[in-house]
C-alpha positions as a Markdown table, in Angstrom:
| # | Residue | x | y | z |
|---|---|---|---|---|
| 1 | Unk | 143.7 | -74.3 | 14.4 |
| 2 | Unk | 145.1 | -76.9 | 12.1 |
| 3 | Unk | 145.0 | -76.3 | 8.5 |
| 4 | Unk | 145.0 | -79.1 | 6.4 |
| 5 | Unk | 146.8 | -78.6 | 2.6 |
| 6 | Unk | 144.5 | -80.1 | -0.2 |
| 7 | Unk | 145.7 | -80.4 | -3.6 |
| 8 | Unk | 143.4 | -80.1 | -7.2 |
| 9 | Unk | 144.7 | -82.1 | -9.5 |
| 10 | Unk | 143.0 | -81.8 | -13.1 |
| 11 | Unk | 141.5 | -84.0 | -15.4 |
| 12 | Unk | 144.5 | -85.3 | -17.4 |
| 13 | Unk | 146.3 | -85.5 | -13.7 |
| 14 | Unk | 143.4 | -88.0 | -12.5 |
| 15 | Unk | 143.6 | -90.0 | -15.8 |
| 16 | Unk | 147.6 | -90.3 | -15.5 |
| 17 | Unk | 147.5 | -91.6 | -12.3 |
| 18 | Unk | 144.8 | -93.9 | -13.0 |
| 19 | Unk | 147.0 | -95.2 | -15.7 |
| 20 | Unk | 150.3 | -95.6 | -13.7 |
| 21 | Unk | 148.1 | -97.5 | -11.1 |
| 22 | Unk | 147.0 | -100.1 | -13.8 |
| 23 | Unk | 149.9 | -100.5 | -15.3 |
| 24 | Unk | 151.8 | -101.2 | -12.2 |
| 25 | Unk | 149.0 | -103.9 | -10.8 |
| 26 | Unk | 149.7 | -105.0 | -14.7 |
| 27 | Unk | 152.9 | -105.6 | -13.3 |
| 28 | Unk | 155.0 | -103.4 | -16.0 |
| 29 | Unk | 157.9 | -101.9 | -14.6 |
| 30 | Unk | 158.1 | -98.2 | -14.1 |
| 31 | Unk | 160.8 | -97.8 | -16.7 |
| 32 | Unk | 158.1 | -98.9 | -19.4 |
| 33 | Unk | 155.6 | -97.0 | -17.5 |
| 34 | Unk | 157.8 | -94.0 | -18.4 |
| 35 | Unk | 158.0 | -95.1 | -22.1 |
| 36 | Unk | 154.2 | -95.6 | -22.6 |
| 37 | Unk | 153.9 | -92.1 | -21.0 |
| 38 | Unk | 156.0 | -90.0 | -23.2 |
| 39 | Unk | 154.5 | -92.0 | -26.2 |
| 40 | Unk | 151.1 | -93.3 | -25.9 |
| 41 | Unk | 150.5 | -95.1 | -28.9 |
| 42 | Unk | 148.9 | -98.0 | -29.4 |
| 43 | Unk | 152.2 | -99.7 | -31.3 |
| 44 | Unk | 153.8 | -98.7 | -28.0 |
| 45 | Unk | 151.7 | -100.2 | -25.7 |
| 46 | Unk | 151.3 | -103.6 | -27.9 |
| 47 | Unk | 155.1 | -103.5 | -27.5 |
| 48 | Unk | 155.5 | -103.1 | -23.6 |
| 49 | Unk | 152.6 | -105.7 | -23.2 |
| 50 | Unk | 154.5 | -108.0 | -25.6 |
| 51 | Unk | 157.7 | -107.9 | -24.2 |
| 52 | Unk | 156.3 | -108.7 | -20.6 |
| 53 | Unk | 154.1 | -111.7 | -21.9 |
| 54 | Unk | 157.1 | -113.0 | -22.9 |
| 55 | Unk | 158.6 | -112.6 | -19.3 |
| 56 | Unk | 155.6 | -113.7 | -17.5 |
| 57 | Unk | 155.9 | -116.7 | -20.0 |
| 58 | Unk | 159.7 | -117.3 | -19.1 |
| 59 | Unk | 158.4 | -117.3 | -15.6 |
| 60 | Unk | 155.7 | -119.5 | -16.0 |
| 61 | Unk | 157.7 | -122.1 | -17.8 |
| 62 | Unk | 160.5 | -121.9 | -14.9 |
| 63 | Unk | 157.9 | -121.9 | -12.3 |
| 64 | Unk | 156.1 | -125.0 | -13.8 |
| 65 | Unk | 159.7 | -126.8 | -13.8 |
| 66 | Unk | 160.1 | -125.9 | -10.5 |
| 67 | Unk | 156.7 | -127.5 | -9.7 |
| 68 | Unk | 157.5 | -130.7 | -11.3 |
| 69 | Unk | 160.8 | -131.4 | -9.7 |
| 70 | Unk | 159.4 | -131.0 | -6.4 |
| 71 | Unk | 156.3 | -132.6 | -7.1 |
| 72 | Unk | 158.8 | -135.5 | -8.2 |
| 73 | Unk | 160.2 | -135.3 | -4.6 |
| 74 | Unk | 157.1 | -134.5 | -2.9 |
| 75 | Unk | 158.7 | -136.7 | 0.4 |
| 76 | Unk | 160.4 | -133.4 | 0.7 |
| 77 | Unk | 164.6 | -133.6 | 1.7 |
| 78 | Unk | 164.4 | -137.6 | 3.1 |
| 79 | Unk | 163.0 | -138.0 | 0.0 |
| 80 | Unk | 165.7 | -136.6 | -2.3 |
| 81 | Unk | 168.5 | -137.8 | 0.6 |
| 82 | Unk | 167.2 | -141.4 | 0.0 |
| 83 | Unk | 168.2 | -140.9 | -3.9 |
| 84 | Unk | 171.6 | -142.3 | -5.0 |
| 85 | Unk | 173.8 | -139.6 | -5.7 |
| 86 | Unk | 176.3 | -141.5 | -7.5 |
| 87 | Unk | 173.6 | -142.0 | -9.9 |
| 88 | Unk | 172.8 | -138.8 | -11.9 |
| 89 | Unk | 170.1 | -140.3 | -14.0 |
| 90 | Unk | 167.7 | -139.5 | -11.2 |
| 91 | Unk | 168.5 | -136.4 | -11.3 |
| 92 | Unk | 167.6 | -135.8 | -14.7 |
| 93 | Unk | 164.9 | -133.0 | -14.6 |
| 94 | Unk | 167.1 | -131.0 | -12.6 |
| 95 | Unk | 170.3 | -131.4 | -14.5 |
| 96 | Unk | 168.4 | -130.9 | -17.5 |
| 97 | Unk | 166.7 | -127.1 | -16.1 |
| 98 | Unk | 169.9 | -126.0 | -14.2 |
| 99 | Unk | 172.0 | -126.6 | -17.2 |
| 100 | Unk | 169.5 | -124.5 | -19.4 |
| 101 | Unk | 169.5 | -121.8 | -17.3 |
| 102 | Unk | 171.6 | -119.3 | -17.6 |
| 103 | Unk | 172.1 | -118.2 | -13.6 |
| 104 | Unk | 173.7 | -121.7 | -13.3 |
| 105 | Unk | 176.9 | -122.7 | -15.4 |
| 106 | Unk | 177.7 | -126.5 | -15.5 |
| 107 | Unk | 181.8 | -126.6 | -14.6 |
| 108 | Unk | 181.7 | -130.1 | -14.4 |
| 109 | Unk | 182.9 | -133.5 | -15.9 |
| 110 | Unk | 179.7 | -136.0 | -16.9 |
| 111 | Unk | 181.5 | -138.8 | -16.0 |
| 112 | Unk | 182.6 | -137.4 | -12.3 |
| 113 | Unk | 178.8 | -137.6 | -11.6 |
| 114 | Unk | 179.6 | -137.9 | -7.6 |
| 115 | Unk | 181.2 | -134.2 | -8.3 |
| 116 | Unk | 178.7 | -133.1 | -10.8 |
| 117 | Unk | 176.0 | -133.6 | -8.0 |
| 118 | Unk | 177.7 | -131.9 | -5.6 |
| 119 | Unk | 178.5 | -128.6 | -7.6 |
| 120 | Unk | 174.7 | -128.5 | -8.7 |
| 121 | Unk | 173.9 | -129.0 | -4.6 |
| 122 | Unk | 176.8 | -126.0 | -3.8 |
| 123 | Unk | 174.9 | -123.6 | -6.5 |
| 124 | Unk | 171.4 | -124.9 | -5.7 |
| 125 | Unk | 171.5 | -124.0 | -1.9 |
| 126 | Unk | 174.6 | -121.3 | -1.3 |
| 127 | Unk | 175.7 | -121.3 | 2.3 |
């Protein structure tokens, strides 16, 4: 006969979980989940939630960027292969993001613009 193991969890048990499970469809990490568990204060929470609608706006931002330069090359690569490399100016969105960004470090010269758009292709699409 197969026995099957149930396990009881109580009230504060249920409530926990329940909690974990929002937070983590809230997208918090489980690091903070672990913070707002060992002190569940209001300030607490208002400080997890804070510091991740930063994030998500840091994200948005990038992401909407992201859509604009391709939107801006919406012919997809013949599109951006028909562009003049030698000519930088066209490229000025994506100079303008990729030298904000911290992931990608500009270790050009502006006025070698033919290099310039090929180190910003190299980092842009590693082999």
């Amino acid at each position: 006969m197969l026995q099957q193991s149930h396990r009881i969890y109580d009230e504060n048990t249920v409530c926990r979980l329940r909690r974990i499970l929002l937070l983590r469809k809230l997208r918090i990490p489980v690091r903070q989940i672990k913070i707002f568990l060992q002190n569940p204060s209001a300030a607490t929470a208002v400080e997890i939630f804070q510091k991740n609608i930063n994030e998500l706006n840091e994200e948005i931002t990038a992401l909407s960027t992201i859509r604009g330069i391709l939107s801006r090359f919406a012919g997809g690569l013949y599109a951006a292969h028909m562009i003049a490399f030698g000519n930088f100016n066209e490229w000025e969105q994506l100079f303008i993001w990729a030298n904000q960004s911290e992931k990608y470090e500009f270790a050009g010269d502006m006025k070698d613009q033919e290099h310039m758009c090929g180190m910003l292709e190299e980092h842009l699409n590693p082999g």
